[in-house]
N, C-alpha and C positions, 0 to 999 in steps of 0.2 A: 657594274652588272654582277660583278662577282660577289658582291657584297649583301646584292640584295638574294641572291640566289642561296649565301651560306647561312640571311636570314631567316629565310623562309625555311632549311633545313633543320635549322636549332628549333626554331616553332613547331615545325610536324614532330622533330625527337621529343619535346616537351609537352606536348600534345596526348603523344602517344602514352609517356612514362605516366601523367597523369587518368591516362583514361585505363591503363592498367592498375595503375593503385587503388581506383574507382573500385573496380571488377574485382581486387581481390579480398577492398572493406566489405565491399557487398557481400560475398561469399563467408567471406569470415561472420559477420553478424548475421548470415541465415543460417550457418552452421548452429551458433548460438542460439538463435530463436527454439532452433529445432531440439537442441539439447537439453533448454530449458523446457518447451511442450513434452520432453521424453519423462525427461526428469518429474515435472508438476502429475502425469499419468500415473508414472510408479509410485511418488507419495497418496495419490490419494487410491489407487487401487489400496495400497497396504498400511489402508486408515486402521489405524488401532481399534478392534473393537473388543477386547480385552475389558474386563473394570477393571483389573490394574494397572493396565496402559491409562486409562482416563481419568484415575485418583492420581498415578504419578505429575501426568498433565496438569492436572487440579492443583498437586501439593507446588508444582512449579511456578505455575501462574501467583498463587500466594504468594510462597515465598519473593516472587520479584514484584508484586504490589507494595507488600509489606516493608521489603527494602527501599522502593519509592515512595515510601509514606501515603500510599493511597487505603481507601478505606477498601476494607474485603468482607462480604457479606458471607454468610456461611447461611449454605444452604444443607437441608436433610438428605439422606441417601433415598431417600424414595423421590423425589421432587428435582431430580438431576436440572430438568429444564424449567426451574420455575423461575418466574419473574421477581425481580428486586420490589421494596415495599416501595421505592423512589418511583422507579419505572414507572408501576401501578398507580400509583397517583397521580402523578405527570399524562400519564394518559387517560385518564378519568377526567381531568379539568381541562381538559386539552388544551396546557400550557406550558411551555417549558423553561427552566429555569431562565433561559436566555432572554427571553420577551417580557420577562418582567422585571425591574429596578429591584436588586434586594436589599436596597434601604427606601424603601418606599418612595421616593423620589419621583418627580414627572420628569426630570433632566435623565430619561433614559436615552442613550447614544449607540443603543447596541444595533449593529446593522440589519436584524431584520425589523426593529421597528422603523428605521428611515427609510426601506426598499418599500412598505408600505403603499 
């Protein structure tokens, strides 16, 4: 009888430690949440609106395309937002690179021709 009584004890102790470490992950990663919502508010209240906060932006982004060997399109200062000459064609055929073979091929396999 005693045995089963010191088992049931270690179960409620075990029980409990569990459902407090519960309570104190929970806390902890709502804490988090909230830090990061504080956090994500003040970056974007104190969005750069500078132009040379956003050529820095610009010379940064370059520079780390360029590093990565990606192609970087240069656009004018008057046309801050203008679309790439790729973009604009891509959406004028309304097709994109993806959905077509570019070695002219029918054995295309790329997943949105099989979702089809």
């Amino acid at each position: 009888m005693a045995d089963r009584a010191d088992s049931i004890r270690r179960f409620r102790a075990a029980l409990a430690d569990a459902v407090g470490r519960s309570r104190r992950a929970r806390g902890e990663a709502h804490q988090r949440a909230e830090d990061f919502q504080r956090h994500t508010k003040e970056l974007a209240e104190n969005k750069p609106s500078e132009p040379a906060a956003e050529s820095r932006q610009r010379e940064m982004a370059v520079a780390y395309r360029t590093r990565m060997g990606l192609e970087v399109e240069e656009f004018s200062a008057a046309e801050p937002n203008a679309v790439p000459d790729a973009a604009r064609n891509e959406s004028a055929t309304g097709k994109s690179q993806e959905q077509t073979p570019s070695d002219g091929s029918d054995l295309d396999f790329s997943q949105a021709r099989i979702m089809r």
